[in-house]
N, C-alpha and C positions, 0 to 999 in steps of 0.2 A: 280278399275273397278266399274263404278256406275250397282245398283241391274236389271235396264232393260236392258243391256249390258248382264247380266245374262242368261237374261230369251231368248232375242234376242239370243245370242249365242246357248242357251240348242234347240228354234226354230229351227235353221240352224241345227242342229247337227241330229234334229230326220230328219228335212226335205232331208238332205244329205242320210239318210240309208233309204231312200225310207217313209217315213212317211210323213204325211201331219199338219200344223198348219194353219189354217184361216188367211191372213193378215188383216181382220176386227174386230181381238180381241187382246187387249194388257194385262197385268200381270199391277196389282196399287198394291204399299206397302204401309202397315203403319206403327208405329211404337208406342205405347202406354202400358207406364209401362215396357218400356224395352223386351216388347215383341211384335215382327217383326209377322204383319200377311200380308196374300195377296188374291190377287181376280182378278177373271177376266172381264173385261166390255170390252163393243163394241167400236168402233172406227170406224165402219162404219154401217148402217140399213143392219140388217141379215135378210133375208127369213125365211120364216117356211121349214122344212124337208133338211136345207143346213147342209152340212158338215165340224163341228167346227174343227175337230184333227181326225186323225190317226196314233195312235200309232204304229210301227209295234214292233214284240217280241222281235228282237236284240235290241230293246233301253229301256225295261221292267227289273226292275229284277223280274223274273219272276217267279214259283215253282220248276223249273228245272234246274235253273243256277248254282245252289250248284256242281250240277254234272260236271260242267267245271271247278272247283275249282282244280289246281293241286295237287296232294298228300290227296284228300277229301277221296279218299278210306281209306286209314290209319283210319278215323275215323270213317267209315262206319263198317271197320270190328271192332273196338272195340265196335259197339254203338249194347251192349247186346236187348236194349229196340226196336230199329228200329227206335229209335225216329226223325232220318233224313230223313228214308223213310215215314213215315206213320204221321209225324206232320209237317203240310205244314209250319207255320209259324218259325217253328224252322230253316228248307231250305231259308227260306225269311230273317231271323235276320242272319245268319250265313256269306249268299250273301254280304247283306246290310255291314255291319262291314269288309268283305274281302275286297271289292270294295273301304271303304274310306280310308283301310289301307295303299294299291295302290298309292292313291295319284292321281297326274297329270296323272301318267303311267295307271290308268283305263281308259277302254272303256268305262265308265259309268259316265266321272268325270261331264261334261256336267250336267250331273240331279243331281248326288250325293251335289255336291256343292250349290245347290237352294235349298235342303232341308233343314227344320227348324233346330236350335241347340239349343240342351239341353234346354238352358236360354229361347228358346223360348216354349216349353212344359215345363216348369214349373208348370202349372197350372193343369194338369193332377193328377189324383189321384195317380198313378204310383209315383208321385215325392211327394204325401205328405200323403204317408200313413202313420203317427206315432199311437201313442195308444191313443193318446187323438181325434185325429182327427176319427179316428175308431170308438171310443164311441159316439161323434157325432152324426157319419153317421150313428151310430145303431138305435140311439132316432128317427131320423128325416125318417128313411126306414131300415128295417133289410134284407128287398131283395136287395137294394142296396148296404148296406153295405156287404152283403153274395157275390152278384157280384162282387165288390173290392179286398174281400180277395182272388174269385176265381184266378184274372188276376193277380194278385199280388202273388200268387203261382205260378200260371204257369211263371209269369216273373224270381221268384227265381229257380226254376228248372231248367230252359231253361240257368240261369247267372252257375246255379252249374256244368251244361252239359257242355257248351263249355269252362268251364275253365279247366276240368277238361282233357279234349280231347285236348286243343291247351296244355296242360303241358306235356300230354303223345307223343306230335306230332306237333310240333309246325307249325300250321296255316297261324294264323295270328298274325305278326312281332307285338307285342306292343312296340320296342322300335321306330318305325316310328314318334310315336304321342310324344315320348319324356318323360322327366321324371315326368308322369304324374300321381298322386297317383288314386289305385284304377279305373285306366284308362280303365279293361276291364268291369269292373261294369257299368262306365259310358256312355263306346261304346255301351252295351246291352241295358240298357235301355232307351240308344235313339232310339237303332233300332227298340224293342219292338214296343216303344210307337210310331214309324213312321207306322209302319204296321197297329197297332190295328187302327191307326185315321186317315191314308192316302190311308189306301191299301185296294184290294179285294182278297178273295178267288181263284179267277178264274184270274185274269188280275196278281194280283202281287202288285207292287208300278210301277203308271205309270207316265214317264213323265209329264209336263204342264198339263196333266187329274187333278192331286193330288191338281191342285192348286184351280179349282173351289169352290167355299160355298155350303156348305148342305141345303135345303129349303124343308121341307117335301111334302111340294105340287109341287115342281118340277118334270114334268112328264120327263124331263132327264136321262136317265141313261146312263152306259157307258154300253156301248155293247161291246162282243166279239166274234168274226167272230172263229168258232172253226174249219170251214173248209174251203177247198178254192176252194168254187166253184163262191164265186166272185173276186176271186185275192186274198185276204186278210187275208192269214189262221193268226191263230194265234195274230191278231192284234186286236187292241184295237180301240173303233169309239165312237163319240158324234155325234150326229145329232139334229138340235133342232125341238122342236115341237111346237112351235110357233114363231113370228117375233120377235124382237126387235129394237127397237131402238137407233141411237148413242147416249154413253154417259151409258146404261143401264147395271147394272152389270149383269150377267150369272150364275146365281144356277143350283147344280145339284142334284139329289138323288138321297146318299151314301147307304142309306138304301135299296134300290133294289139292287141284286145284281145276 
């Protein structure tokens, strides 16, 4: 299956559960250094204040999903900390990893399967944090390097937690993925790192949304309707704020949120 075959299918798939995708925008790959990036451009002249995507929440994973997880209580009651209740993205990494475990059989496979792999977050500090690269990052910023080791805790805590809860209750099947060494270290920190650099707070990891580029002047952001008093509870929206042109790629900014 060629990659816009992909993206066209994950289209259909929000547009089927009631969601909406622009047919004036298409999904470009690239492929440099072995690592797959993507973007979104026009394919036809957009208006200013039109509406690019509507995510609705059944096709999000979204802070609350964990809880439709069968047998997720077993680990609720042993999680001394609350840590499922009370640390959003651990409910986000938990989903994410249940849902690829799934396979075909997720309601989610649609999205799951467009997101990045491994090989392609490589470049993330997550995936090179040694002692030497650490001494580094201390010379050249000690606040960055301080920020590295934080995320780089919380990823070890978060890998110590759910291994330690899928042994006492088994979860999520690792033999799905096969005989794969160190296979849930590698599930974690792809989820991790798909949330810290794809996802929101408030939305979750959203469909076709995740695929936009960050532009810090992009007055874009992804909005979220929390009520519904225009149809849309719960759903996720881009609207643009200016026109574009065909051919012109679409930033949005990640940083509002």
């Amino acid at each position: 299956m060629t990659t816009n075959n992909i993206f066209d299918k994950m289209a259909n798939w929000i547009r089927k559960n009631n969601g909406f995708v622009s047919p004036s925008i298409k999904v470009v790959s690239s492929n440099i250094d072995d690592i797959t990036s993507r973007s979104i451009y026009t394919i036809n002249d957009i208006k200013k204040n039109e509406s690019l995507m509507r995510i609705p929440l059944k096709c999000k994973i979204h802070p609350n999903l964990v809880y439709d997880i069968p047998n997720i209580d077993k680990w609720i009651q042993n999680d001394s900390k609350n840590m499922i209740k009370t640390q959003l993205f651990y409910r986000i990494v938990i989903s994410l990893i249940y849902e690829k475990s799934l396979g075909k059989k997720s309601f989610y496979y649609p999205f799951i399967r467009t997101l990045p792999k491994s090989t392609d977050l490589k470049n993330h500090v997550i995936f090179n944090n040694t002692p030497k690269n650490m001494s580094d990052w201390k010379k050249c910023s000690s606040s960055f390097a301080d920020d590295v080791q934080t995320t780089f805790d919380a990823y070890e805590n978060l890998l110590d937690f759910i291994s330690t809860q899928n042994k006492e209750f088994t979860i999520i099947d690792l033999e799905k993925f096969g005989n794969v060494e160190n296979i849930l270290k590698t599930l974690v920190k792809w989820a991790y790192v798909i949330f810290i650099t794809r996802g929101w707070y408030i939305h979750g990891c959203v469909p076709y949304m995740d695929l936009f580029n960050h532009k810090s002047n992009s007055q874009m952001i992804a909005q979220y309707h929390e009520t519904n008093n225009i149809g849309f509870e719960g759903q996720s929206q881009c609207i643009t704020y200016k026109s574009y042109e065909i051919g012109e790629e679409i930033f949005i900014n990640y940083s509002i949120y």
